[in-house]
VOTISE-819069 format. One record per residue (C-alpha): residue number from 1; x, y, z. Coordinates in steps of 0.5 Angstrom, whole numbers, plus 500, padded with zeros to 3 digits. Example, Ala and Ser with C-alpha at 12.3 -4.5 7.8 and 13.67 -1.06 7.14 Angstrom:
2
<rec><i>1</i><u>525</u><v>491</v><w>516</w></rec>
<rec><i>2</i><u>527</u><v>498</v><w>514</w></rec>
This chain:
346
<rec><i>1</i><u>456</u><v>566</v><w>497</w></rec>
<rec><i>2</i><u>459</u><v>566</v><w>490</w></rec>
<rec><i>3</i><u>463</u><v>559</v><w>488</w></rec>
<rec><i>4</i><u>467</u><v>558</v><w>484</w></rec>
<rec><i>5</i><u>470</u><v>551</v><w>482</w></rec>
<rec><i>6</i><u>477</u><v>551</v><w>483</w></rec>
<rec><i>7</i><u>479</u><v>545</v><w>482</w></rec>
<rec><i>8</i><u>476</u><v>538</v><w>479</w></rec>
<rec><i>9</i><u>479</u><v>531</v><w>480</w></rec>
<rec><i>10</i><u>476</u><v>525</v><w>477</w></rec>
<rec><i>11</i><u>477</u><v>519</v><w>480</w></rec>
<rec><i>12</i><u>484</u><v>517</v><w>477</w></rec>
<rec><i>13</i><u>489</u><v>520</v><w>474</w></rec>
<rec><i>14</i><u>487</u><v>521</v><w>466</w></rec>
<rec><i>15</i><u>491</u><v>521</v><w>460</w></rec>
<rec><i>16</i><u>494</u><v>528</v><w>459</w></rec>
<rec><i>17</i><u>497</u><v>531</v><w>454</w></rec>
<rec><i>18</i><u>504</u><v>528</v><w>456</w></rec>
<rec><i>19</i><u>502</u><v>520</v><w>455</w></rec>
<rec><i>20</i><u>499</u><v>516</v><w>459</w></rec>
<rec><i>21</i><u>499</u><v>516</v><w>467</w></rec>
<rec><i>22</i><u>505</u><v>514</v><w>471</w></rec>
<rec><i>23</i><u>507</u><v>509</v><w>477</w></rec>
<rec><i>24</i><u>515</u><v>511</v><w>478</w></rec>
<rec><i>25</i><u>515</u><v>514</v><w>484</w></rec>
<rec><i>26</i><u>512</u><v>514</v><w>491</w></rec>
<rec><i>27</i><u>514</u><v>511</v><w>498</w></rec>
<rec><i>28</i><u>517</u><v>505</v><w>502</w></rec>
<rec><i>29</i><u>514</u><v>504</v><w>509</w></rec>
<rec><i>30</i><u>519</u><v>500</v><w>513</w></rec>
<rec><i>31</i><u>522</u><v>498</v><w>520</w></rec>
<rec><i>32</i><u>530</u><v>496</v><w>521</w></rec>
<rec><i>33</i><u>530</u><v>491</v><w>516</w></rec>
<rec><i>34</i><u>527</u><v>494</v><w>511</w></rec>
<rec><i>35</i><u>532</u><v>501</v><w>512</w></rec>
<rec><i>36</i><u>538</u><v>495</v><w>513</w></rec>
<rec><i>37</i><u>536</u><v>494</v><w>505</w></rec>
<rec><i>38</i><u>535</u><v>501</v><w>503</w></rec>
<rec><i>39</i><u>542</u><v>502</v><w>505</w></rec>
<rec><i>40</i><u>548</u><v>505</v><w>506</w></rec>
<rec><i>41</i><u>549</u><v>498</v><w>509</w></rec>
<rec><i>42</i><u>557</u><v>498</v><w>508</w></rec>
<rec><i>43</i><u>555</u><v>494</v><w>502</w></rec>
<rec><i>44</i><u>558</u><v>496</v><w>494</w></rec>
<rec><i>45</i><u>550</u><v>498</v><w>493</w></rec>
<rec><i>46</i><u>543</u><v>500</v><w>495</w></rec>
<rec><i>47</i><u>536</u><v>502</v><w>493</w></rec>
<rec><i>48</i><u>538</u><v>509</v><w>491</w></rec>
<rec><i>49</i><u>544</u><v>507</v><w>488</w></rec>
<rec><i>50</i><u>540</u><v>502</v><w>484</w></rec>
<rec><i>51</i><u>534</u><v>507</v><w>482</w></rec>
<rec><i>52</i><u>540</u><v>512</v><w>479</w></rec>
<rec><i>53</i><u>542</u><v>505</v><w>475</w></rec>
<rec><i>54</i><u>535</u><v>503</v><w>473</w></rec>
<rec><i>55</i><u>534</u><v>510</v><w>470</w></rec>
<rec><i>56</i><u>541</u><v>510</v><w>467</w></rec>
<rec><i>57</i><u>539</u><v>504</v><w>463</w></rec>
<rec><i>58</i><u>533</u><v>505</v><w>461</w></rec>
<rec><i>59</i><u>534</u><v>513</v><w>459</w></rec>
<rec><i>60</i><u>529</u><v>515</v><w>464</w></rec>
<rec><i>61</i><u>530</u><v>522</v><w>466</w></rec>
<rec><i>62</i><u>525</u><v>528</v><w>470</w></rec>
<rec><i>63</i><u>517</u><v>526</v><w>471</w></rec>
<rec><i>64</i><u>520</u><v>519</v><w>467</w></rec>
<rec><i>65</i><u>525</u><v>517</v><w>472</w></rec>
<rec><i>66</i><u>523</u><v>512</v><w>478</w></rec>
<rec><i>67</i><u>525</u><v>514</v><w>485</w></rec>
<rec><i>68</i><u>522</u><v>513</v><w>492</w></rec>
<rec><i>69</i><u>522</u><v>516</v><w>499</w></rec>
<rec><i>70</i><u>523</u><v>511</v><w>505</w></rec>
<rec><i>71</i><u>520</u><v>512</v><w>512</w></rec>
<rec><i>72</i><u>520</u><v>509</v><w>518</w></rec>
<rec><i>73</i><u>513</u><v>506</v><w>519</w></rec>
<rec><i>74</i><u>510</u><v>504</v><w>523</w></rec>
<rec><i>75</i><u>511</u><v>508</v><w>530</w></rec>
<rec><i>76</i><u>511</u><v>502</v><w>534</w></rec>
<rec><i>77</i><u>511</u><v>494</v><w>532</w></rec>
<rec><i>78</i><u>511</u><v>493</v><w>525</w></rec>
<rec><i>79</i><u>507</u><v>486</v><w>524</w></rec>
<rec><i>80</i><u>502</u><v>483</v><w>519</w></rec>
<rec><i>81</i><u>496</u><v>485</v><w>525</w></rec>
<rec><i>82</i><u>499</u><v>492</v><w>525</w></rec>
<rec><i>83</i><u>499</u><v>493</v><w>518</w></rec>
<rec><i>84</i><u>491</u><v>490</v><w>518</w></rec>
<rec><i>85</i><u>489</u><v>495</v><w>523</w></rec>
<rec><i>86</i><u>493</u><v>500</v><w>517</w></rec>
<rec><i>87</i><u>489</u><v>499</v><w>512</w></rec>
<rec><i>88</i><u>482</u><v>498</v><w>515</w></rec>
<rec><i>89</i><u>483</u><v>504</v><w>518</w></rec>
<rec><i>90</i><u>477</u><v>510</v><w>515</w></rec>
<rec><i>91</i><u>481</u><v>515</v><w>517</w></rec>
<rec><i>92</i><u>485</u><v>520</v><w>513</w></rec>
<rec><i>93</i><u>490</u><v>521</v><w>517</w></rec>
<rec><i>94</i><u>492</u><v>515</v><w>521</w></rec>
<rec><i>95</i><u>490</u><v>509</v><w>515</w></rec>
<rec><i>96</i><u>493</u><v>508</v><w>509</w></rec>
<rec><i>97</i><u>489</u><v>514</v><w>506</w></rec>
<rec><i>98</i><u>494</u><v>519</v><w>510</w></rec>
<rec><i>99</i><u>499</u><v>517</v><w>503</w></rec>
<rec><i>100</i><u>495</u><v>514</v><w>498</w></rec>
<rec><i>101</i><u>494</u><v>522</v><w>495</w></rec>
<rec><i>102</i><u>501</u><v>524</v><w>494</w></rec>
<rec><i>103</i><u>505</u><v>517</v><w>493</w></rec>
<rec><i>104</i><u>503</u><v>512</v><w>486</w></rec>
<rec><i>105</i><u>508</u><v>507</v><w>489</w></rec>
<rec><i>106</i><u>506</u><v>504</v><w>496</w></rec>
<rec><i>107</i><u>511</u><v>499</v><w>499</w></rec>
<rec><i>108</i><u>509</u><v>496</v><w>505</w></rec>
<rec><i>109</i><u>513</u><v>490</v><w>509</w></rec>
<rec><i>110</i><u>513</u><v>487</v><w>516</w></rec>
<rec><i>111</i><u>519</u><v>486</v><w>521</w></rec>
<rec><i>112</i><u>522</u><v>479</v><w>523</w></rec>
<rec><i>113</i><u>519</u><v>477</v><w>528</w></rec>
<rec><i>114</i><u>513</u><v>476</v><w>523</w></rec>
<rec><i>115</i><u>516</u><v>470</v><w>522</w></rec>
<rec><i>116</i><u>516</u><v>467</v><w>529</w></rec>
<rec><i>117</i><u>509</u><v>463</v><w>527</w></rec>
<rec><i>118</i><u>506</u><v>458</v><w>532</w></rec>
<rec><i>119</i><u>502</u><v>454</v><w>528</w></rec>
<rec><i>120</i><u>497</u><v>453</v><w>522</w></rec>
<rec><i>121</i><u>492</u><v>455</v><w>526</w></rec>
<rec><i>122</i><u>485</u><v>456</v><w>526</w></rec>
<rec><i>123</i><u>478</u><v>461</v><w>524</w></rec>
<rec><i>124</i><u>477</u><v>462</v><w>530</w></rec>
<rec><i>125</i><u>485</u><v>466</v><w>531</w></rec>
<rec><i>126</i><u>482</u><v>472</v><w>529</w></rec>
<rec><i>127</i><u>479</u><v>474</v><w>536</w></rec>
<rec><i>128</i><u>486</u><v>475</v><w>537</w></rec>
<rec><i>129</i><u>489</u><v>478</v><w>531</w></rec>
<rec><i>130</i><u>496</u><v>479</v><w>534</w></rec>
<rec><i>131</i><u>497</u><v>471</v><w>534</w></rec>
<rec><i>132</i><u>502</u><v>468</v><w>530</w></rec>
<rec><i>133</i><u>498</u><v>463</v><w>526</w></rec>
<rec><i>134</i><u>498</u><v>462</v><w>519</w></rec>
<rec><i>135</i><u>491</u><v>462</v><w>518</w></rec>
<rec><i>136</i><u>492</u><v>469</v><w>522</w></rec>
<rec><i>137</i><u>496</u><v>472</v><w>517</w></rec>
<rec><i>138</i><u>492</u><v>468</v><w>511</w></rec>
<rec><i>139</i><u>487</u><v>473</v><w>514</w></rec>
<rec><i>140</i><u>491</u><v>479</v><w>515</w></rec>
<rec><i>141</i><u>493</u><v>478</v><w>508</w></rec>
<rec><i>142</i><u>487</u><v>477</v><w>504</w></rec>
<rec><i>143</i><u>484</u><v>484</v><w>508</w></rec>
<rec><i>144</i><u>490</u><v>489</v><w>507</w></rec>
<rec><i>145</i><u>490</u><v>487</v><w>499</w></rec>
<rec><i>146</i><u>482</u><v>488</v><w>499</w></rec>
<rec><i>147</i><u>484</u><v>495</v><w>501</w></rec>
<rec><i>148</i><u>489</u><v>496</v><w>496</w></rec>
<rec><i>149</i><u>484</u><v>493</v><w>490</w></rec>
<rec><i>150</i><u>480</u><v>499</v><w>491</w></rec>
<rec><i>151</i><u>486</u><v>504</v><w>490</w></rec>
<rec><i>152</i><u>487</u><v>502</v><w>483</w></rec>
<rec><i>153</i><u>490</u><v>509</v><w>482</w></rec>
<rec><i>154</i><u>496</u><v>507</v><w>487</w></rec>
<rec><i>155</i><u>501</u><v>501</v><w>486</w></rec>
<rec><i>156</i><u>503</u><v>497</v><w>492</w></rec>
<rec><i>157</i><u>507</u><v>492</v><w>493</w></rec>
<rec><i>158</i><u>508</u><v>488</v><w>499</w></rec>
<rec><i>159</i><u>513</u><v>484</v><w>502</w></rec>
<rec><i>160</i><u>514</u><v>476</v><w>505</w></rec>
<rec><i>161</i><u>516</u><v>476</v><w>512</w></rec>
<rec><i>162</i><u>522</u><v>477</v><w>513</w></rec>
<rec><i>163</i><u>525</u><v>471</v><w>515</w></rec>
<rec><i>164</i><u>529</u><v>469</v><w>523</w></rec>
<rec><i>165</i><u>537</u><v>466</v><w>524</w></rec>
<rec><i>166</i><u>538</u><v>460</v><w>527</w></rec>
<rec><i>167</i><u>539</u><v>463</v><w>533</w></rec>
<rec><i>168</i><u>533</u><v>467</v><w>533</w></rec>
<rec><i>169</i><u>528</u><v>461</v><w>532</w></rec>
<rec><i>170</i><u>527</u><v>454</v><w>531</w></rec>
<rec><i>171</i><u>525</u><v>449</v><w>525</w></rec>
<rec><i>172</i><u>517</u><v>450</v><w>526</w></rec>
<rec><i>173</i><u>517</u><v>457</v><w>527</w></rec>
<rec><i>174</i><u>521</u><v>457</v><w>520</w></rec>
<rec><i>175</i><u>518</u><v>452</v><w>517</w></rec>
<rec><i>176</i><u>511</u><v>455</v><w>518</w></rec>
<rec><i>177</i><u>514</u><v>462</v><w>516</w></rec>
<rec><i>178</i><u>516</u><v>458</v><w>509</w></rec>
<rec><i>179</i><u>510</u><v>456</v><w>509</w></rec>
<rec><i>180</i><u>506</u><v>462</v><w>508</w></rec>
<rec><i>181</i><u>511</u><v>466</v><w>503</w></rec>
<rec><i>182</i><u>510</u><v>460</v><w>498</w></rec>
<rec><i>183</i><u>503</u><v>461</v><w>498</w></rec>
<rec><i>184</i><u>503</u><v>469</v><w>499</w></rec>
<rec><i>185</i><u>507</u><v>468</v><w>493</w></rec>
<rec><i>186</i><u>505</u><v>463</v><w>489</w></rec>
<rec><i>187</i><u>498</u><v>462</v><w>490</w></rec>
<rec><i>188</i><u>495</u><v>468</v><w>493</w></rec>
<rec><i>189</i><u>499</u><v>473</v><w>488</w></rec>
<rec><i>190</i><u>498</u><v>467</v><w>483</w></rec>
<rec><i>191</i><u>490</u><v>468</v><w>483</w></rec>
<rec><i>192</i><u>489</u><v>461</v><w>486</w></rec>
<rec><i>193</i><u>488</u><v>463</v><w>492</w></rec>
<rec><i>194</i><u>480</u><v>460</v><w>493</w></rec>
<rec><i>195</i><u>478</u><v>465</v><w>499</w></rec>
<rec><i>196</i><u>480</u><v>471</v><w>495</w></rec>
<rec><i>197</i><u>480</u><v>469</v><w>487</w></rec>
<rec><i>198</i><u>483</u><v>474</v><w>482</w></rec>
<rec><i>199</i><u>489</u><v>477</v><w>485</w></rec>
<rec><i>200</i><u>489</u><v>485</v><w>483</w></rec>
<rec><i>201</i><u>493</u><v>487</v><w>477</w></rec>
<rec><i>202</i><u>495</u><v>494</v><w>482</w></rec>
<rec><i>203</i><u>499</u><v>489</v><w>487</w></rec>
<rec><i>204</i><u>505</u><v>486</v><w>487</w></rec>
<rec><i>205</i><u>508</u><v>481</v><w>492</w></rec>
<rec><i>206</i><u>516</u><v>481</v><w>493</w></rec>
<rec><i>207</i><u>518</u><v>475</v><w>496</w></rec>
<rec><i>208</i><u>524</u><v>478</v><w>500</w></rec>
<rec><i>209</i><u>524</u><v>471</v><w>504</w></rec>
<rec><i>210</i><u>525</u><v>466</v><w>500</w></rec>
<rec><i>211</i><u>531</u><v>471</v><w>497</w></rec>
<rec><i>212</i><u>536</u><v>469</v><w>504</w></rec>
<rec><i>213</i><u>533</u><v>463</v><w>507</w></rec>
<rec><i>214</i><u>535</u><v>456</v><w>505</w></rec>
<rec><i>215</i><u>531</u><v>450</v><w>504</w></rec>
<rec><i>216</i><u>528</u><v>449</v><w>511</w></rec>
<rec><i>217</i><u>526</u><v>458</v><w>512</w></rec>
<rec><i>218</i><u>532</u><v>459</v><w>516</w></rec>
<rec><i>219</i><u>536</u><v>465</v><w>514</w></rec>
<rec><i>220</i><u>542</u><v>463</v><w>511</w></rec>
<rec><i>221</i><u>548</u><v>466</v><w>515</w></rec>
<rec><i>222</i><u>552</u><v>469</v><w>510</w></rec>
<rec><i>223</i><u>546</u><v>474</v><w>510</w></rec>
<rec><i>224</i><u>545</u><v>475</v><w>517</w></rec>
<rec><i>225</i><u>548</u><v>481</v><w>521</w></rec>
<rec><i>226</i><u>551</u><v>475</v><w>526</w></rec>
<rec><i>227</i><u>549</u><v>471</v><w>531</w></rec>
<rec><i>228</i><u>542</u><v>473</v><w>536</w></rec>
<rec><i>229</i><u>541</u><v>478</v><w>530</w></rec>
<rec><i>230</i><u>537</u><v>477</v><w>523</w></rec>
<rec><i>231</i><u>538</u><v>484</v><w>521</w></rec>
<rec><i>232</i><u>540</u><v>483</v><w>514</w></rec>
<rec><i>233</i><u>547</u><v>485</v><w>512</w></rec>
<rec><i>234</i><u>551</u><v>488</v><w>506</w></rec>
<rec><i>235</i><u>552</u><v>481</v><w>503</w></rec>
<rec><i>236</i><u>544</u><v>481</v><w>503</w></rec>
<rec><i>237</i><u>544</u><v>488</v><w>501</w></rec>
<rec><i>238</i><u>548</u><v>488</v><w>495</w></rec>
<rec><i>239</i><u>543</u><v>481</v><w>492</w></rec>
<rec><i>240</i><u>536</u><v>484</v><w>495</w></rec>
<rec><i>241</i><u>537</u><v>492</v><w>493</w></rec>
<rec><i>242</i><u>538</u><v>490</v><w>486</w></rec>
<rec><i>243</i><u>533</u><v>485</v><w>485</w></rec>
<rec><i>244</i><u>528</u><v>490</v><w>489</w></rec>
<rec><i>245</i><u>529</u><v>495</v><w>484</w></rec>
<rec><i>246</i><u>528</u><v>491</v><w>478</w></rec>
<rec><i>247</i><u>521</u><v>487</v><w>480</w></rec>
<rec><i>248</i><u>518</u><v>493</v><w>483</w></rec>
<rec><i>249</i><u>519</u><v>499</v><w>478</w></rec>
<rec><i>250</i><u>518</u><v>493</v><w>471</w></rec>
<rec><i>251</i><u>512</u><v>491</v><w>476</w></rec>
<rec><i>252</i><u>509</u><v>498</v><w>476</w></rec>
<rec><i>253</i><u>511</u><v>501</v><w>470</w></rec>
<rec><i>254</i><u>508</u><v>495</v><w>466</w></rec>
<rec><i>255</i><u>501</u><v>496</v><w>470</w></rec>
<rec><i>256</i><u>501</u><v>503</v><w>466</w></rec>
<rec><i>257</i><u>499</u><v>500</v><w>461</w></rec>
<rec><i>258</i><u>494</u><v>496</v><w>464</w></rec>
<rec><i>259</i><u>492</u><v>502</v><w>467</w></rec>
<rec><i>260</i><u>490</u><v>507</v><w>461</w></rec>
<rec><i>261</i><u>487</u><v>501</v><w>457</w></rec>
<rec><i>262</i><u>483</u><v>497</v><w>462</w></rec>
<rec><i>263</i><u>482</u><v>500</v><w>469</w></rec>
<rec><i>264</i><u>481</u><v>507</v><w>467</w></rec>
<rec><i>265</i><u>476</u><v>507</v><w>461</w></rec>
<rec><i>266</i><u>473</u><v>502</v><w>466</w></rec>
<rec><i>267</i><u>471</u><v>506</v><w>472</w></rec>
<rec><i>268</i><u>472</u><v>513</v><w>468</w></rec>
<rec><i>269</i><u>464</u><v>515</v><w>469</w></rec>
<rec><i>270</i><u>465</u><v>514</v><w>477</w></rec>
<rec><i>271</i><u>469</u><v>522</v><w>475</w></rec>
<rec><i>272</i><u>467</u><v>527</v><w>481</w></rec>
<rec><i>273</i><u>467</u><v>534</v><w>483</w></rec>
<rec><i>274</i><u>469</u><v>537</v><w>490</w></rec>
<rec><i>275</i><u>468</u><v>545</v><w>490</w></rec>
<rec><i>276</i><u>470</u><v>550</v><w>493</w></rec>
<rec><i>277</i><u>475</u><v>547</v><w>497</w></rec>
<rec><i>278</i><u>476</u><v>554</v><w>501</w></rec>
<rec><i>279</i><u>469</u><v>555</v><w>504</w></rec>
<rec><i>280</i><u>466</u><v>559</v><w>510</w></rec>
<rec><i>281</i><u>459</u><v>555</v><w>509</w></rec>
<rec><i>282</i><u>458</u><v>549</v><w>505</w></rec>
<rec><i>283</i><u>462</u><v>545</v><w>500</w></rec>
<rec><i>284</i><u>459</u><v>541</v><w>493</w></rec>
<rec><i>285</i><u>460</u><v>534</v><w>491</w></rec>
<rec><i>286</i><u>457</u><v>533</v><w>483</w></rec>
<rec><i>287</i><u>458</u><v>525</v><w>481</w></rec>
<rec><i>288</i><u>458</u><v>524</v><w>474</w></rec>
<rec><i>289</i><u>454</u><v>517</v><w>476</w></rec>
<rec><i>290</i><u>449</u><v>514</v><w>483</w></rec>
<rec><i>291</i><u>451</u><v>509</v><w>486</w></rec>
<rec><i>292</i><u>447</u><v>506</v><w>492</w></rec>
<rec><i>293</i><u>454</u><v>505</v><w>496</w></rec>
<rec><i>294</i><u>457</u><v>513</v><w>495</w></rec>
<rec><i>295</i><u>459</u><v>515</v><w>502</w></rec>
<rec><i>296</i><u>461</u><v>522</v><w>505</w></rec>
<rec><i>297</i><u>465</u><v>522</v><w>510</w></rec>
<rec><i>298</i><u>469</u><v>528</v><w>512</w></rec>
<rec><i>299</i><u>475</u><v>528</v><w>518</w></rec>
<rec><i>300</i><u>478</u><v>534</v><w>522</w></rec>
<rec><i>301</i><u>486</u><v>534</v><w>522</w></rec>
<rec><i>302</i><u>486</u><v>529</v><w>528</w></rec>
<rec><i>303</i><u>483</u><v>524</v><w>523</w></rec>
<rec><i>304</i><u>476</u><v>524</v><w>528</w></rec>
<rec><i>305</i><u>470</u><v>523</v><w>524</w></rec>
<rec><i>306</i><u>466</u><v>530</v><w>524</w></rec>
<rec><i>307</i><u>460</u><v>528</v><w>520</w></rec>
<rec><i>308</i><u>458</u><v>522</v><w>515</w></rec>
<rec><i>309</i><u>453</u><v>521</v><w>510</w></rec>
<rec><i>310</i><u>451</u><v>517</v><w>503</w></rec>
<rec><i>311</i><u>451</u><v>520</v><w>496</w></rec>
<rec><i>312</i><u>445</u><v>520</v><w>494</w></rec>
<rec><i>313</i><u>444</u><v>525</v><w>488</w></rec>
<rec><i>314</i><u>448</u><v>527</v><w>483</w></rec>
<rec><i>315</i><u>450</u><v>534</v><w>487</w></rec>
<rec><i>316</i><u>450</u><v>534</v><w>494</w></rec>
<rec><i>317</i><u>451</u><v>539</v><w>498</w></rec>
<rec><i>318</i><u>454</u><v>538</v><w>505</w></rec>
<rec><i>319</i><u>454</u><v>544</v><w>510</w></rec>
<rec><i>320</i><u>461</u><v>547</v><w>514</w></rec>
<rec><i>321</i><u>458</u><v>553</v><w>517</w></rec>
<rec><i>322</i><u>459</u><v>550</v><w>524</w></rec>
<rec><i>323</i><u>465</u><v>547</v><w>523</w></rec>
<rec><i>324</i><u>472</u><v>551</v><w>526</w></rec>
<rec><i>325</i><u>476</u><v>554</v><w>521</w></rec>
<rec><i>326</i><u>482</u><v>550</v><w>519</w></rec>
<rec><i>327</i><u>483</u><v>543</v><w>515</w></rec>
<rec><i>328</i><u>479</u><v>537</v><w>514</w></rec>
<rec><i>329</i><u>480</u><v>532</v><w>510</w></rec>
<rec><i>330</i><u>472</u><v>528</v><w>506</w></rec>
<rec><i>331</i><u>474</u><v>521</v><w>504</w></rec>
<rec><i>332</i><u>469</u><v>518</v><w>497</w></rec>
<rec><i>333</i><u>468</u><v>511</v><w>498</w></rec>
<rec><i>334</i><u>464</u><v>505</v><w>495</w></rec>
<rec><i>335</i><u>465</u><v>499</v><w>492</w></rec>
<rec><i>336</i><u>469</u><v>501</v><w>488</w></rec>
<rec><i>337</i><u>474</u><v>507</v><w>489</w></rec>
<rec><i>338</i><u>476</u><v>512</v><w>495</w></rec>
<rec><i>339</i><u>478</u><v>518</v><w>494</w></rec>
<rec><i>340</i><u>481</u><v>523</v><w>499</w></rec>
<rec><i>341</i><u>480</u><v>531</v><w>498</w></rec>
<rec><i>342</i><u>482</u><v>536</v><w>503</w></rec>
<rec><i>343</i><u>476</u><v>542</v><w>504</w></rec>
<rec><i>344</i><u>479</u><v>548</v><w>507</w></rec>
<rec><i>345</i><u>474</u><v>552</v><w>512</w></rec>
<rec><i>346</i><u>475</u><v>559</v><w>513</w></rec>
């Protein structure tokens, strides 16, 4: 068989020949809430609206504009345990990794009733991950923002809870909500977080919760839809949609940078090939660099794993001949990075 190299991906995206790489568009996954401040929400304002504002002012036009695209995510519930299982999960097409190739921007919230916490809890919380403890979502928290350091090649931002009306919860469950953004946001982003340390330059934490509640973590009522309903309304709309669009692009914008003169350079001998990705019989990856922790993993387009394997050599070939033909999708990983490729078998 003949091959012929159609294409070569390095692991980041390098400065080409029209300026450094850009962290302007991507995708917003959400539940109501998330939708209720996207809008229209019968407020004077909303996300689109606001992005065309941003854009205007700062004169950004085509690939330079910002924009994102919003999807209702997940199926089911949207809590912190939910967003954990997201990112932990290897496969390509149920984790994380299924929008991390075609989205610079990822933003990520959880819905309202992640603000019913019981209590500060305790470590052995975590054997039920579902529970509502603070040391719970502490948890949650430092393992979904573990996943995210390892795509520096993407921006995330990630949003406090989403907080309850005085109907929907009581002055513990609030007080304990409140407890958790503050650190979220003001130890944990802040780097002083003892557990996790150094807070990655490729997250931000937008502190949606403390933005409409009052002192004690109770949504104020102006914000709320009405009684019995802590969805956020148009007045929460018009003061959070702005504010949204202001910290999450000044925020990604501002990693460009950081991007193209640290974390680039830093990692660009991590560079690997994949050819062909139109095979009957085997594909190549080529690295540039050995890791003892390069691993291979290629998933069928149901996200199950076909076969798994360690990079040991600088060209390794991986045999598909046995494969049906269709799309598959080959995940490159170690402690550093992970990349997904898709592999067309014929």
């Amino acid at each position: 068989m003949r091959i012929i190299i159609l294409s070569a991906f390095s692991l980041f995206f390098v400065i080409t020949l029209f300026g450094q790489t850009q962290f302007r568009s991507g995708i917003f996954l959400h539940h109501s809430t998330g939708l209720c401040i996207w809008g229209p929400n019968g407020s004077s304002t909303d996300i689109p609206q606001e992005m065309a504002s941003y854009n205007f002012t700062n004169s950004y036009t085509d690939s330079n504009a910002v924009t994102l695209n919003e999807e209702w995510w997940a199926p089911s519930d949207n809590e912190w345990s939910t967003q954990h299982d997201f990112f932990k999960d290897p496969s390509p097409i149920t984790g994380i990794d299924f929008y991390t190739p075609n989205n610079k921007i990822i933003v990520i919230k959880s819905c309202f009733p992640s603000s019913s916490i019981t209590s500060i809890g305790q470590a052995s919380d975590t054997l039920n991950p579902t529970d509502k403890t603070i040391y719970n979502y502490k948890w949650h928290w430092r393992n979904i923002v573990n996943v995210m350091k390892v795509h520096p090649s993407n921006f995330f931002v990630i949003w406090t809870n989403a907080p309850l009306e005085i109907n929907s919860t009581n002055l513990s469950e609030a007080g304990f909500s409140d407890i958790f953004c503050k650190w979220a946001k003001d130890t944990l982003a802040q780097g002083l977080d003892s557990e996790f340390g150094a807070f990655p330059s490729n997250v931000y934490v937008f502190d949606f919760f403390h933005k409409i509640t009052d002192a004690m973590g109770v949504e104020l009522p102006q914000y709320a839809s009405g009684p019995g309903d802590s969805h956020p309304n148009a007045v929460a709309t018009e003061l959070v949609a702005p504010q949204f669009v202001q910290e999450v692009f000044n925020a990604s914008i501002y990693y460009e940078t950081i991007y193209s003169q640290i974390v680039e350079p830093s990692t660009q001998n991590l560079n690997f090939k994949v050819y062909p990705n139109f095979s009957s019989d085997y594909i190549i990856i080529k690295l540039q660099s050995l890791s003892n922790k390069n691993n291979a993993t290629l998933y069928n387009s149901q996200g199950n794993i076909i076969l798994s394997q360690k990079i040991i050599n600088y060209n390794t070939q991986i045999s598909i001949a046995n494969l049906a033909s269709g799309v598959y999708y080959l995940k490159l990983s170690n402690e550093k990075m992970v990349e997904v490729r898709k592999v067309i078998k014929k």
